[in-house]
N, C-alpha and C positions, 0 to 999 in steps of 0.2 A: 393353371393350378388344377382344375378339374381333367384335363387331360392327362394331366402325370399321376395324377390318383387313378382314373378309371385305368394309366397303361398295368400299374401294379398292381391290379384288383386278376387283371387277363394274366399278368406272368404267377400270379395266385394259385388261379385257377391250372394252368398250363402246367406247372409243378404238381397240384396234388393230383393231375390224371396222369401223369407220368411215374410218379410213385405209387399211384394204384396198379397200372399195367406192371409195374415192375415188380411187385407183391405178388399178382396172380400169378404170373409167368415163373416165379419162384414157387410157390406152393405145389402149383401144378406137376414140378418138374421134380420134387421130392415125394409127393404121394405116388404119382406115375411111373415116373421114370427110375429112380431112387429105390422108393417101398418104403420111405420110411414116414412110422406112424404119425398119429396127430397130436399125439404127446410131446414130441418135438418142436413139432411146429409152433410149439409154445415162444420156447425161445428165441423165435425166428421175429419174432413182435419187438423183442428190443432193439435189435438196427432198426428197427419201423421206425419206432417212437424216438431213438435218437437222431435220425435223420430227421424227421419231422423238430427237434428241438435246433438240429444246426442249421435247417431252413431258416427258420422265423426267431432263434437264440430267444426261448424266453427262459430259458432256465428251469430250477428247480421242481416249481409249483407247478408246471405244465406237466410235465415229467410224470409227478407223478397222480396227476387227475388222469392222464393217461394209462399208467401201468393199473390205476382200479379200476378203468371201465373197461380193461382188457381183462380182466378177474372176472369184473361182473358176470360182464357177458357171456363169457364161458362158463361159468358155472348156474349160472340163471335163466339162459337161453341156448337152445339146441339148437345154432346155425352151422350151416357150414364153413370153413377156413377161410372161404372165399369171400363170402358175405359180410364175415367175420372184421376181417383184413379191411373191407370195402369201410366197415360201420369204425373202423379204429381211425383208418385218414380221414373221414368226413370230420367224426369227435375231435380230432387234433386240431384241424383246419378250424372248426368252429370257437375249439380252446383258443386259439393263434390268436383269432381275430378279437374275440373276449380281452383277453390281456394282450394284446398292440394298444386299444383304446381306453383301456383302466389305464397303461404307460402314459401315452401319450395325453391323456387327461392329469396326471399327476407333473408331467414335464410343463404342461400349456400351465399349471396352479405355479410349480415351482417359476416358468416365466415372470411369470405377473408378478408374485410375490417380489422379487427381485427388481423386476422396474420400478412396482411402487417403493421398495426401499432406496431405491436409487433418487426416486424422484423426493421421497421428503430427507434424506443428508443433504440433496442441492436446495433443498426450499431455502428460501430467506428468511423465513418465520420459523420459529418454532410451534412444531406439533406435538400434541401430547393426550394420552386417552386417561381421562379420570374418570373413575367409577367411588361411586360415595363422597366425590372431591376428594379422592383418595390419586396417588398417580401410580395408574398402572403398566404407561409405556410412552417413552421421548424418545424425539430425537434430536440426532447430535448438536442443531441449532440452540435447541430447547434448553440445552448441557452450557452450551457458550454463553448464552445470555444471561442463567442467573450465576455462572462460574461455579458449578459444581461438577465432577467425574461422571464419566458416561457411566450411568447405572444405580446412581449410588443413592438414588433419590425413590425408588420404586417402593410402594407401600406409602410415603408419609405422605401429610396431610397436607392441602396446599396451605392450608392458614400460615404456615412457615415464612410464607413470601410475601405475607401480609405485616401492619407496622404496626396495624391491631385490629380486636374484634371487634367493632364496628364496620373496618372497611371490608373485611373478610363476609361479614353476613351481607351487607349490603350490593356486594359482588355477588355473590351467589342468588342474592333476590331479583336481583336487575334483569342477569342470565336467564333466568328461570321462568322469571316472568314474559318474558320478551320469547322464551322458546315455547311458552304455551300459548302466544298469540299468534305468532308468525313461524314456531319450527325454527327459528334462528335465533340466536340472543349476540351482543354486541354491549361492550364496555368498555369505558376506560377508566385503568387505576394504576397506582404505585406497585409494583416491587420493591423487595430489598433482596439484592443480591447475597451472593456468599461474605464478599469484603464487605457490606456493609452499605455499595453506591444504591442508590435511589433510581430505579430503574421507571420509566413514562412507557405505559405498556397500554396497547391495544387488544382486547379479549373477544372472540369470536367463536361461537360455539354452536354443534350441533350436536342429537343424542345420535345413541347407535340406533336404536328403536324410538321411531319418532313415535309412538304412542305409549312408549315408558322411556322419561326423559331420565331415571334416577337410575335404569341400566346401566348406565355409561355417558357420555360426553366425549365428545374429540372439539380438543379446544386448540387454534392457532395461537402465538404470544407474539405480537408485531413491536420494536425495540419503538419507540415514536419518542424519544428522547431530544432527538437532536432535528425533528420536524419540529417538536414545538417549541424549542431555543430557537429557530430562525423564525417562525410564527409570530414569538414576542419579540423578536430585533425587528422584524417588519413594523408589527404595533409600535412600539418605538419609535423606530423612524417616523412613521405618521403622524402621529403627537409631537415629535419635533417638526414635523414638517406644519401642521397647522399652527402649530404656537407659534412659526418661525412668520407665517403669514400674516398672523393676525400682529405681532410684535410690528412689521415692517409699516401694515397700514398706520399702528397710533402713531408709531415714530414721522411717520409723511405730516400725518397732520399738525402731530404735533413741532413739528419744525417748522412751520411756517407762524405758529405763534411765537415761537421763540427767536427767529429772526427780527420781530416785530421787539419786543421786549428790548433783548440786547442791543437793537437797532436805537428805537428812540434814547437807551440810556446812553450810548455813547452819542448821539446828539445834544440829548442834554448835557451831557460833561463838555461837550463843547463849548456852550452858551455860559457856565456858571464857573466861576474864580476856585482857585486851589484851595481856596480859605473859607470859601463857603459853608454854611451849616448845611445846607442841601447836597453837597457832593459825596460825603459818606455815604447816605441812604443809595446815594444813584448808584454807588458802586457797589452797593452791596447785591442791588438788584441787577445790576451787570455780571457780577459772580455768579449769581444763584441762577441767572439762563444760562452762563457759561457750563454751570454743573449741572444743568438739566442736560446741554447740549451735549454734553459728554456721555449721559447715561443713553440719551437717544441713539447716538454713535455707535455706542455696544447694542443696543437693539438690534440695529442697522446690520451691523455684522454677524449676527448672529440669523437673522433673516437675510443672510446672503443679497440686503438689497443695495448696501454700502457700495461706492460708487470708488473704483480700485483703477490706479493705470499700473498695472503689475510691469517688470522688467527684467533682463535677465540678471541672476545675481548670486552671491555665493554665500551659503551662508556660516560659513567659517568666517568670511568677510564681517555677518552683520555683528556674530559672537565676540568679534575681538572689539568690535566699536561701542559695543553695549557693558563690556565688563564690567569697566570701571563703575556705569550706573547701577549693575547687577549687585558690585559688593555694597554700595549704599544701601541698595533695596531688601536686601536679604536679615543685614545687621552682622554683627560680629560675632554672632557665639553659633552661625551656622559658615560648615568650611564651604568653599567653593570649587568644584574639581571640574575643569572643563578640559573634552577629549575630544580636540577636532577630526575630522579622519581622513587622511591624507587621500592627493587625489582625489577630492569629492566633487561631485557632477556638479552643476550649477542648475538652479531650477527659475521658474519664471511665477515670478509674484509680484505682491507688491510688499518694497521694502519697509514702511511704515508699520505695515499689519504684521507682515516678519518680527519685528521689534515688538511688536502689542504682545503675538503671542507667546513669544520667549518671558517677556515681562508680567504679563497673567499667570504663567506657569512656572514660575519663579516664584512669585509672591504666592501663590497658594501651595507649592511645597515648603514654602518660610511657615505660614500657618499651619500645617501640618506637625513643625518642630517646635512646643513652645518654649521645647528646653533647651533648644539647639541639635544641630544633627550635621549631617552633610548631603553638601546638594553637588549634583550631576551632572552634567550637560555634557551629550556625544553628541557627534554627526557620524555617519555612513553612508554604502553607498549598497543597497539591498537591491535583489531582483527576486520579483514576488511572484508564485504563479498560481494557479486556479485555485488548489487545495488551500492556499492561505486564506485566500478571498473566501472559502466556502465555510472553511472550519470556522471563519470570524462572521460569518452571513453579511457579508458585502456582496451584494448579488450585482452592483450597478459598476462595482469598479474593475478596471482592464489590469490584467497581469504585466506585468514588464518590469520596468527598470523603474527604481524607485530614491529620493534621499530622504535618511532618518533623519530622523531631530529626535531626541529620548533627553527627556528629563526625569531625574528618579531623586528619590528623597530618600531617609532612615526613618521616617516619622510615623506617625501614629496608625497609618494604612487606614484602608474600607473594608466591608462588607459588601458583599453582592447587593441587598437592594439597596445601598448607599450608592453604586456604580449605575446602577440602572438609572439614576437622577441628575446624575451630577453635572450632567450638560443643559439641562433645561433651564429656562430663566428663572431667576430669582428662589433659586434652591438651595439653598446656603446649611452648612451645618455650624456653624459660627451662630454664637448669643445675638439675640436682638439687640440691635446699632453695629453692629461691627461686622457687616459684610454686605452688599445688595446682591448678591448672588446672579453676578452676570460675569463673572470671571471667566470661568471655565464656558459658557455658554457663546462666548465670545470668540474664545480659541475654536469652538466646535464650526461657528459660521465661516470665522475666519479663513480657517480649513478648507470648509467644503467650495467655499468661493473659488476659491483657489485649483480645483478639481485635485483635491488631498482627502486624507482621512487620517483621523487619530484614533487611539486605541489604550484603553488603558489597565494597567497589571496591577492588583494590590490583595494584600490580605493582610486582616488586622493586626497589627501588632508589628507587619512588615515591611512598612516604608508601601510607597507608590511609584508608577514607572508609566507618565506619559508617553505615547510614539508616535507623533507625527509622520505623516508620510504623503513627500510630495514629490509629483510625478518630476522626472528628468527631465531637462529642457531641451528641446530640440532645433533652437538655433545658438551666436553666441553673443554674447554680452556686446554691444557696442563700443568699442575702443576707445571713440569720441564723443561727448554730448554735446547738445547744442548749448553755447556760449547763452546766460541769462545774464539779461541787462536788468538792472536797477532799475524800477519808478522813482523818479523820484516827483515829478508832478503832476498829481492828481485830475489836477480843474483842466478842462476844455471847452470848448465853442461846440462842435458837433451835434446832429441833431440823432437824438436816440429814442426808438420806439420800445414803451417795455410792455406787455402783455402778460399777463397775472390777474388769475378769479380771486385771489384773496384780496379783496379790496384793500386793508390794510396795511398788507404788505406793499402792494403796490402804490401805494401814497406813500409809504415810507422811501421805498428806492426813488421815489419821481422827486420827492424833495431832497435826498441826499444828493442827488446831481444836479440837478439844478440850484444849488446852493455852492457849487463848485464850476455854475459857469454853462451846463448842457442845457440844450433845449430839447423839451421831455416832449410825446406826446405817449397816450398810453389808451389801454385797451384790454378790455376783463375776459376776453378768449379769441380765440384763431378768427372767427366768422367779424368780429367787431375791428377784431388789427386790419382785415382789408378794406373795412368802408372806412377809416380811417387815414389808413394809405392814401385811399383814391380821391377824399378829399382835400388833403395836406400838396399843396405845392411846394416843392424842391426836393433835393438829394434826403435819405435817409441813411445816414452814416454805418448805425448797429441797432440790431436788433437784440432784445434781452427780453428772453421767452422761456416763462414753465413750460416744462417739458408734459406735463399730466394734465390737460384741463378737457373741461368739458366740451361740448360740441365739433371744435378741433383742437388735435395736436400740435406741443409745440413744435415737432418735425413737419406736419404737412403746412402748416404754419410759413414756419422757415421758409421752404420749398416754392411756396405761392411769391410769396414778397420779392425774392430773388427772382424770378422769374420778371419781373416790374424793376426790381432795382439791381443789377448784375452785380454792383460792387460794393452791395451793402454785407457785411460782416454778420455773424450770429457769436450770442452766447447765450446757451444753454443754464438753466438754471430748475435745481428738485432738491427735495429732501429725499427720495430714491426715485430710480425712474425706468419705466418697462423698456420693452424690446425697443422700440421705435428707432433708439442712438446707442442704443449699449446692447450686449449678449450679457446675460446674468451678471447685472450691473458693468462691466468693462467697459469699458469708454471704447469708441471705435476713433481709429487715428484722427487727426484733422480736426476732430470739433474742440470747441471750448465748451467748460463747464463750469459751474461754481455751484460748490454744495453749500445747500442748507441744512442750519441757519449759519447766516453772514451777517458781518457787522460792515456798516457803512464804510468803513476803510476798506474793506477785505473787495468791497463791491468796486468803489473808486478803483483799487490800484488794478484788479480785472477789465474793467472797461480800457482803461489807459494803455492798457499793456496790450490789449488784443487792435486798439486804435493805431498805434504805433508800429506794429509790423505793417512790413512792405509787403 
């Protein structure tokens, strides 16, 4: 770069001694040789000065600072032609170089000028200069965001974009304040756009003159609208996700008193006559852990701790087998339109839960109608890809291939912060006694067990439109199941080891089998079942072991004993149970399990039946 300037400064120079020899050698040759006067040689200056102008082209204004100091000088100083001649190319050369660098100083302003224009139409933000909180210059970003015409905003006031004055002074204190601490100010507030939307705006500001902040302002305007809609779907999730923790813990413990409950009452029904004055009370309290047991369940599913052997399976299949319960459930003054969708994928679940949440989502679009309406029920078969996941702030879930489940109502629709609830436990918009509000909360674990997610569309006055969505299954259904046999008898001789810190409980299960014939030994965690083992002589038939206990588990548990007795059997037994035998609750192939709470039948026909395979 500096060498191509110093070459043009030498072909500069090299031209203006060439146009001075060429000057004198003409003067000369007309004084001289010619005879003619110096009066003439006047006009001999204008090829001067216009060569000199088609050298260096700078036009007019060179032109004619030259044609005056070719006046001047002839009329102010008594040189000769030659001298004359000499002082006009020097002047020119000096003009040249004068206006090259006013040009080229005006071209490097015009540069810049244009980059930086260039560089704020590509900003992402809007820029904009307020002087008085007055707007005196946006750009095009600045135009898109609050949806008003390039231009048309200049002069007014920003309070325009305010919802009122309060937030309007409060902004400008915050800004102001913050730029006389730091030179910088930073807020965040509301717009209201041109339509009327509610704009989440980030405000960032500096003066032109940082020692007169009321000069000017150059404020950026960041849209943060839809950062902090995924902010609060994260917050969300997290709240569901502890409430889903701590729901799963009561539900643990509290299953094993309920097994105990429903346990001894169906004992006692055993022991006491059909006619009895005591057998009403027992059965009532056989009910009421049944309906505890049930509310636990939903817990359960709701904290994904529910214990699921999902399978391949279609669910137009489960729609057509649930109708007939569906028009029961629903009642008669709401229609029922179901819209299977042909060709639909098969997904892998579990069919039970399948049923739960067609059945929860039914009966809370019936609540929806109290005067009747029509209810919905499609299947499809959707492929989903990022932009869905994003726009809905599912950040955890994978784009592909999907099937819907949509259930939609005419009923009475939500409101946004109605939506924001309606999956959490016990959030019911229903009168005190008529609802426990685990419906919907139910469907949500359901879901997520399942690796799905739901989604839901409403506005007041406009019906509602669940959407299920559950990943496509990637093997196929088994053509054949395994042939199940009947228990039919209970009691056995076998000697069964059961293992459980619920003391309770565990007296309950050792007397339910041993009243049917087993010989019990038992044992309140992992470390107690082997010195137990190692002092009991003979075969141990089954082992029936919590899965969660203290000291050890019931898997390293298992694991130990077998290793001692090769062909002794396991069953597994929790009211939810970690990684150890399951993947977020799934049963892994091959093991037995029996969830709590169990009633002493449910326990019997489990032992028997895992007894009896070969």
């Amino acid at each position: 770069m500096q060498r191509t300037k110093a070459k043009g400064q030498k072909e500069k120079i090299s031209i203006m001694i060439a146009l001075l020899a060429a000057c004198s050698f003409l003067l000369y040759y007309f004084h001289h040789v010619l005879g003619i006067g110096t009066g003439f040689t006047h006009f001999f200056y204008i090829p001067i000065i216009l060569a000199s102008l088609w050298w260096q082209r700078k036009g007019l204004g060179v032109a004619l600072f030259l044609a005056l100091s070719l006046l001047f000088s002839h009329y102010s100083f008594q040189y000769s032609d030659y001298f004359r001649a000499l002082m006009l190319v020097i002047i020119g050369f000096v003009a040249s170089e004068v206006s090259e660098r006013i040009v080229k100083n005006e071209e490097s302003l015009r540069e810049n000028e244009n980059r930086m224009r260039a560089i704020l139409a590509a900003s992402p933000v809007g820029v904009a200069l307020f002087i008085s909180r007055k707007l005196d210059w946006a750009n095009e970003r600045f135009y898109d965001l609050v949806g008003y015409e390039q231009g048309s905003l200049i002069g007014r006031d920003s309070k325009m974009f305010y919802a009122s004055d309060e937030e309007y002074k409060r902004v400008g204190r915050e800004l102001y304040s913050s730029i006389d601490r730091s030179g910088m100010g930073e807020v965040e507030t509301k717009w209201i756009g041109q339509d009327g939307k509610i704009i989440d705006c980030r405000l960032r500001a500096c003066p032109l003159d940082p020692k007169d902040p009321s000069g000017g302002l150059i404020v950026t305007v960041a849209d943060i609208s839809e950062a902090k809609q995924l902010a609060a779907q994260f917050q969300q999730a997290q709240k569901m996700e502890a409430i889903g923790i701590l729901a799963g813990g009561v539900a643990h413990d509290f299953n094993n008193i309920l097994t105990i409950i429903i346990g001894n009452a169906e004992l006692a029904l055993m022991k006491v006559g059909k006619d009895d004055s005591l057998r009403k009370g027992i059965e009532e309290i056989r009910a009421a852990g049944e309906g505890a047991a049930s509310l636990t369940r939903q817990l359960l599913a709701f904290s994904r701790k529910q214990i699921i052997q999902p399978e391949i399976l279609d669910l137009n299949e489960i729609l057509i087998g649930i109708e007939k319960m569906l028009g029961r459930l629903i009642g008669e003054n709401v229609e029922l339109l179901m819209i299977p969708g042909p060709g639909l994928w098969q997904v892998e679940a579990d069919p039970g839960q399948m049923e739960q949440v067609i059945m929860n989502l039914a009966a809370n679009a019936r609540d929806a109608m109290p005067k009747g309406g029509k209810l919905t029920i499609e299947t499809a078969n959707v492929d989903l890809d990022e932009n869905y996941f994003h726009k809905h702030g599912l950040q955890e879930e994978e784009p592909g291939s999907y099937v819907m489940l949509a259930v939609s109502d005419t009923g009475i629709g939500m409101d946004k912060e109605t939506q924001s609830h309606i999956f959490e436990p016990f959030f019911t918009t229903k009168e005190a006694g008529k609802g426990t509000g685990l419906g919907l909360s139910t469907v949500y674990g359901i879901v997520k067990q399942n690796n799905g997610f739901i989604w839901v569309y409403s506005e007041p006055g406009q019906g509602s439109t669940f959407k299920v969505y559950l990943p496509k299954a990637k093997g196929d259904a088994a053509s054949d199941k395994e042939e199940q046999h009947p228990v039919t008898a209970l009691g056995g001789s076998e000697t069964i080891l059961i293992v459980e810190d619920d003391d309770s409980l565990r007296k309950l299960s050792q007397r339910t089998l041993q009243q049917h014939g087993y010989s019990v030994l038992e044992a309140e965690n992992g470390e107690d079942a082997l010195r137990v083992s190692e002092a009991y002589v003979g075969p141990i038939d089954l082992l029936v072991t919590d899965v969660v206990m203290p000291k050890m588990g019931g898997k390293e548990t298992a694991e130990r004993l077998q290793a001692l007795y090769p062909y002794m059997k396991v069953l597994y037994m929790s009211g939810y149970t970690d990684n150890s035998i399951m993947h977020q609750g799934v049963l892994a192939g091959g093991l037995n399990f029996l969830q709590k709470p169990f009633s002493p039948q449910a326990l019997l026909r489990k032992v028997r039946e895992i007894l009896d395979i070969q």
